[in-house]
N, C-alpha and C positions, 0 to 999 in steps of 0.2 A: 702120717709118718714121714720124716723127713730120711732124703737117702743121703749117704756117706758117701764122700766123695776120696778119693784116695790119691796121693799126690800124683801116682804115673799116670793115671785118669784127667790129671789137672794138668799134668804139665804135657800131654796128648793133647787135652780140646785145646791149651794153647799154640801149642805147635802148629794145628789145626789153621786155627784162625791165621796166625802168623804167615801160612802158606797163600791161605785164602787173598789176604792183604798185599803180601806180594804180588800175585795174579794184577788184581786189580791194578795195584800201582805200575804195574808193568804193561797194561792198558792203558793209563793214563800218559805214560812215557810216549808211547809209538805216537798217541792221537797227539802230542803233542811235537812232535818230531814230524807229523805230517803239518802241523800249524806253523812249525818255522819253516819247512821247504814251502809251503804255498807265500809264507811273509817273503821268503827268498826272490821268490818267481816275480811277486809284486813290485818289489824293490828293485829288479833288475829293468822292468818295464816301466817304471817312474823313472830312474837315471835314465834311460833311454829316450825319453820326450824331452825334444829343444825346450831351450827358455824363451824367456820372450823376448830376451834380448839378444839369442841369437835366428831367430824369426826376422828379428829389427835388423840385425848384419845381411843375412840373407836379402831382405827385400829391397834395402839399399844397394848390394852389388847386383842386383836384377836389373833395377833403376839404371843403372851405371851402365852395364852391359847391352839394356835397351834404349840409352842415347846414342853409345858408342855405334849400335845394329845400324841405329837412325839415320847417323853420319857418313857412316861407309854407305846405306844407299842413294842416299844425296850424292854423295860422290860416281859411285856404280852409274847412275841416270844422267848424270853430264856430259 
């Protein structure tokens, strides 16, 4: 025997569901909001690492800095 379903009874389990689904997708929002602050965090620590081209600037005014060191102690010891 099949049972009768009656529209306020239809339009309740959808209601139902509907609320159900919002839940969820409002789970799926936060875990995703936590997805973009940790892409954030990454992002901020990638801009942060020199390039290799300024590694390459750096170790050349070292170089420079340590001829110049060189010169003045040659001089200091005369």
């Amino acid at each position: 025997m099949k049972r009768k379903i009656t529209i306020e009874s239809l339009a309740r389990m959808t209601q139902d569901e509907f609320s159900v689904m919002g839940e969820r997708f409002d789970k799926v929002d936060a875990r995703f909001e936590k997805i973009d602050h940790a892409l954030k965090n990454i992002l901020d620590v990638v801009l942060e690492i020199p390039s290799k081209k300024s590694f390459e600037h750096l170790e050349a005014k070292v170089q420079t800095i340590d001829t110049r060191l060189a010169s003045v102690k040659r001089r200091v010891r005369k």
